[in-house]
C-alpha positions in Angstrom: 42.7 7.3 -4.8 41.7 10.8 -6.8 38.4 10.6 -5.8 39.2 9.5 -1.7 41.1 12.4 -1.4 38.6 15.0 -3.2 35.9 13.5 -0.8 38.5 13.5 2.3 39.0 17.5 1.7 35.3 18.4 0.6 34.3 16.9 4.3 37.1 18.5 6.2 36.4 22.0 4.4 33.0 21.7 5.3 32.9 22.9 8.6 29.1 23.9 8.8 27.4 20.1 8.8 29.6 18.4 11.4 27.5 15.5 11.0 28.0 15.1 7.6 31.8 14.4 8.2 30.7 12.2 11.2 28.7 9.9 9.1 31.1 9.8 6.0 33.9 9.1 8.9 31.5 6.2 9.6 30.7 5.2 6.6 34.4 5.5 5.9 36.0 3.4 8.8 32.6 0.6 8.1 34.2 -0.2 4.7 38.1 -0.5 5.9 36.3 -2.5 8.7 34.2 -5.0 5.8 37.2 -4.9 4.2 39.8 -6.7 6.5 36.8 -8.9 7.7 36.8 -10.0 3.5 40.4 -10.1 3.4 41.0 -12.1 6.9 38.0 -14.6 5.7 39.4 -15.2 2.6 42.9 -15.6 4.3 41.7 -18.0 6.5 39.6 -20.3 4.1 42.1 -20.8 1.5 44.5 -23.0 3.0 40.6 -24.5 4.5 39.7 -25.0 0.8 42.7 -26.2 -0.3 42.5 -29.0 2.0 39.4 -29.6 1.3 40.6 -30.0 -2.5 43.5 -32.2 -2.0 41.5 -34.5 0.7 38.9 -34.9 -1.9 41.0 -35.7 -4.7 42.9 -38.2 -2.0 40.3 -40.4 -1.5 
């Protein structure tokens, strides 16, 4: 959390290299993005594995 916001203010006080905040906003908003994709998949595939588990142990 420290270092997000010491990054978050060292970009924003730099106003001289707008890309360089562009492409740590990128870089930035591609993580959250691979991060809900990990959290929705593993969502999603634990009640699929559990089925998987107690259908297997069924039979």
């Amino acid at each position: 959390m420290k270092t997000k916001i010491q990054t978050v203010k060292l970009v924003n006080g730099n106003q001289s290299f707008p890309t360089l905040a562009i492409s740590q906003r990128t870089a930035e908003d591609m993580a959250t993005i691979i991060g809900v994709v990990a959290i929705v998949a593993a969502v999603l595939s634990l009640p699929i594995a559990i089925f998987v588990l107690t259908y297997g142990i069924g039979n």
